[in-house]
KEGUBA-408322 format. One record per atom (N, C-alpha, C): x, y, z. Coordinates in steps of 0.05 Angstrom, whole numbers, padded with zeros to 5 digits, always signed. Each point is the difference from the previous one (the first is absolute). Layout:
XYZ ...
***
This chain:
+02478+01780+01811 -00020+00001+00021 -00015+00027-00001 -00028-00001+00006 -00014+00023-00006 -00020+00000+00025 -00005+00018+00018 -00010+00005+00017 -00014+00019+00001 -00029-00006+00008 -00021+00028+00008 -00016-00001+00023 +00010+00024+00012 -00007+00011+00030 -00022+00001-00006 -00015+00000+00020 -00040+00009+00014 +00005+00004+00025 -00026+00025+00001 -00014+00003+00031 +00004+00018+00017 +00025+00022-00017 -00005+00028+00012 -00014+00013+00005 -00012+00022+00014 -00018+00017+00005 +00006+00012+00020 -00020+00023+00001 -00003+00024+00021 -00021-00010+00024 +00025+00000+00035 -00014-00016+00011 -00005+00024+00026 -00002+00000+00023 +00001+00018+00025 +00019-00016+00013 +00015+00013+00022 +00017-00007+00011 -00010-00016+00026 +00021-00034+00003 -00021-00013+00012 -00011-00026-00019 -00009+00007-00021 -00002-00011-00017 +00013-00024-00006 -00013-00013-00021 +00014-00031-00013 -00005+00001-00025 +00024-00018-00008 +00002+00002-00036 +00015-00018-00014 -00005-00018-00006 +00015-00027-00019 +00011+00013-00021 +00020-00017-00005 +00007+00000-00029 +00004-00016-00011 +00005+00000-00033 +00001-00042-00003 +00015+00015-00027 +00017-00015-00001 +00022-00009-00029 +00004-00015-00016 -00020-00006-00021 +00007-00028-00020 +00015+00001-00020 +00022-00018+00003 +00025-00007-00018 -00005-00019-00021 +00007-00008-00022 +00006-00011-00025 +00022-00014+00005 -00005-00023-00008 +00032-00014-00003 +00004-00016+00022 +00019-00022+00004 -00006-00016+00028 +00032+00009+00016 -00024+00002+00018 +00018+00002+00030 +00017-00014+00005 +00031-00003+00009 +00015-00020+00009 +00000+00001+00029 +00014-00013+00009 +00001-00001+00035 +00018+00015+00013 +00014+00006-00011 +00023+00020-00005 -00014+00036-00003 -00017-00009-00008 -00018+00027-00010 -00001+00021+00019 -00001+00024+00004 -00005+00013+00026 -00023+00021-00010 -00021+00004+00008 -00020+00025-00013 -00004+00025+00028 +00013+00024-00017 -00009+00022+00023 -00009+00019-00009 -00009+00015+00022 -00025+00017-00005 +00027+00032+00014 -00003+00017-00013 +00013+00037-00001 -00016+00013+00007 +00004+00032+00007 -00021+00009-00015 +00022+00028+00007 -00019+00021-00007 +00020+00020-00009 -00019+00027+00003 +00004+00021+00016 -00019+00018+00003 +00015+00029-00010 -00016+00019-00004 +00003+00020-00018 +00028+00015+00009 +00015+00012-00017 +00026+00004+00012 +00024-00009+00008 -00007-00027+00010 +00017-00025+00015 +00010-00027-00015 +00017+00001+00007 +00007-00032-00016 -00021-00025+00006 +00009-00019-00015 -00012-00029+00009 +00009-00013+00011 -00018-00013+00011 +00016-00011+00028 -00011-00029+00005 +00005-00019+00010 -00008-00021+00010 -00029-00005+00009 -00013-00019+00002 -00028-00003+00023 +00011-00021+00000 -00006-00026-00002 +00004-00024+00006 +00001-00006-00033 +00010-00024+00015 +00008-00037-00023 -00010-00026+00007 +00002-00013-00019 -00005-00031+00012 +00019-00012-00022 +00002-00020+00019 +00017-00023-00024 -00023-00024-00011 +00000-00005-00026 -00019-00012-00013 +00009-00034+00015 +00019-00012+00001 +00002-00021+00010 -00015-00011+00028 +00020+00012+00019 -00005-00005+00031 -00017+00023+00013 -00012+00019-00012 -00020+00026+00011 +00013+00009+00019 +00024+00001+00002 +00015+00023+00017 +00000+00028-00001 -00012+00012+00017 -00006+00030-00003 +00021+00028+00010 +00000+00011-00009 +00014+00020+00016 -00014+00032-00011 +00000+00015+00020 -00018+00026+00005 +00016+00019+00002 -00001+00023-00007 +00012+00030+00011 -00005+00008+00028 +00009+00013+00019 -00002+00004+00013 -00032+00026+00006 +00004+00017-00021 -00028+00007+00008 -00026-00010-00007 +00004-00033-00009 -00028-00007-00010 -00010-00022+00021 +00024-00010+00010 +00006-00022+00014 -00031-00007+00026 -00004-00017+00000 -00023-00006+00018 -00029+00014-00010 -00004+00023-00023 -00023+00004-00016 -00003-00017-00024 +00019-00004-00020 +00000-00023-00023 +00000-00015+00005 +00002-00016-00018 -00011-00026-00002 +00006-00007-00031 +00039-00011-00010 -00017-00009-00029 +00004-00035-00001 -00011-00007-00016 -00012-00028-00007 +00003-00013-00033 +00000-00024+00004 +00006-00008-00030 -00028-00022-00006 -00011+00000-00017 -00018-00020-00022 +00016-00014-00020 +00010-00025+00005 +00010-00008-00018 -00009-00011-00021 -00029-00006+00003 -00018-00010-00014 +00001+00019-00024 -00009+00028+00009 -00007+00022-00021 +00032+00019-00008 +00012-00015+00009 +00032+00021+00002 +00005+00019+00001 -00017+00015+00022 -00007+00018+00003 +00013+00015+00035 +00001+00018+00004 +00011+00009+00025 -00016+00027+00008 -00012-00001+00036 -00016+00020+00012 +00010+00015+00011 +00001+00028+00001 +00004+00010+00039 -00019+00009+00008 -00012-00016+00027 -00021+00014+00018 +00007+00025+00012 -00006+00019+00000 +00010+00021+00011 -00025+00013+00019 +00009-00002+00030 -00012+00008+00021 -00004+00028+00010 -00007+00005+00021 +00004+00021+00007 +00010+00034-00015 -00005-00001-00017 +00016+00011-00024 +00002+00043+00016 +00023+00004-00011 +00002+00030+00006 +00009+00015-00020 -00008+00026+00003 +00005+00013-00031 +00031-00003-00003 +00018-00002+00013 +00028-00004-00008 -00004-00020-00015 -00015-00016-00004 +00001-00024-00017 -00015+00009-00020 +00000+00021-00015 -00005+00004-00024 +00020+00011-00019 -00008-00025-00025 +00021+00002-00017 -00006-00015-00027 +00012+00001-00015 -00005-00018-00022 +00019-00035+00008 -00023-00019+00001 +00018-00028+00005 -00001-00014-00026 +00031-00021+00001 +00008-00001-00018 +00001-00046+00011 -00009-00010-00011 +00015-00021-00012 +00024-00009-00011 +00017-00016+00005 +00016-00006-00008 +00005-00027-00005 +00025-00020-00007 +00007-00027-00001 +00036+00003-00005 +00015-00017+00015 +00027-00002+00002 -00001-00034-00005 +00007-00007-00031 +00002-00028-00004 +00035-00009+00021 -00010-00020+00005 +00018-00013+00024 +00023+00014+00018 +00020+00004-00006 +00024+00021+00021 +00002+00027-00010 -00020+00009-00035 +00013+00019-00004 -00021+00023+00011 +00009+00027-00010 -00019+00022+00016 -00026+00002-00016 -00012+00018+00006 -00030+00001-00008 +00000+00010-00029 -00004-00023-00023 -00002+00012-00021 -00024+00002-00019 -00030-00005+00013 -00021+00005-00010 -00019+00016+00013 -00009+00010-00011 -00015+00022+00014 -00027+00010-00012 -00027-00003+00018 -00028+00015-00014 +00002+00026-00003 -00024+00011-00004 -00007+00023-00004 -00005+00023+00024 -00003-00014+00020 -00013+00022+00029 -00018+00000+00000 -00018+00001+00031 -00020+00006+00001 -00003+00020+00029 -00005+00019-00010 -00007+00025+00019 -00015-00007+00029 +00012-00005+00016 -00008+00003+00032 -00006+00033+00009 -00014+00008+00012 -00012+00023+00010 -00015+00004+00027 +00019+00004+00025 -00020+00004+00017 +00002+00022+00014 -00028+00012+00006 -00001+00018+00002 -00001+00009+00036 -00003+00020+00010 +00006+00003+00033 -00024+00013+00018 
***
């Protein structure tokens, strides 16, 4: 599986900013695709997931009620709307895929989130 992030950029705080992830390879239902990200200094950490089957979502607690991620199964592809955005939310985000129970073992490239205050 091969995945490439879009749609980072340098936004103002307040701001909005998609991201979109297209994967290679077919999705199972089992599939789970999540989105990291990881800011300078700091580990990586969670943003949300979805499960490719039943679109069951689950959020981090500081993104919770601003994200938004989403699946295209058509394009096999996975979004996060990201709302309200604050410079704590700048970081490099990461894509990922955890084929069925196991942990996340594919991973894009990043794409740089930046907001500024």
């Amino acid at each position: 599986v091969q995945l490439q992030a879009s749609g980072g950029g340098l936004v103002q705080a307040g701001a909005s900013l998609r991201l979109s992830c297209a994967a290679s390879g077919r999705m199972l239902s089992s599939t789970t695709m999540g989105w990291f990200r990881q800011a300078p200094g700091k580990e990586r950490e969670f943003v949300a997931h979805i499960r490719w089957g039943y679109g069951t979502t689950a959020y981090s607690d500081s993104v919770k009620g601003r994200f938004t991620i989403s699946r295209d199964r058509a394009a096999n592809a996975v979004s996060l709307q990201m709302n309200s955005l604050k410079p704590e939310d700048t970081a490099v985000y990461y894509c990922a895929v955890a084929p069925g129970s196991s942990s996340y073992r594919y991973w894009g490239q990043g794409t740089q989130v930046t907001v500024s205050s």
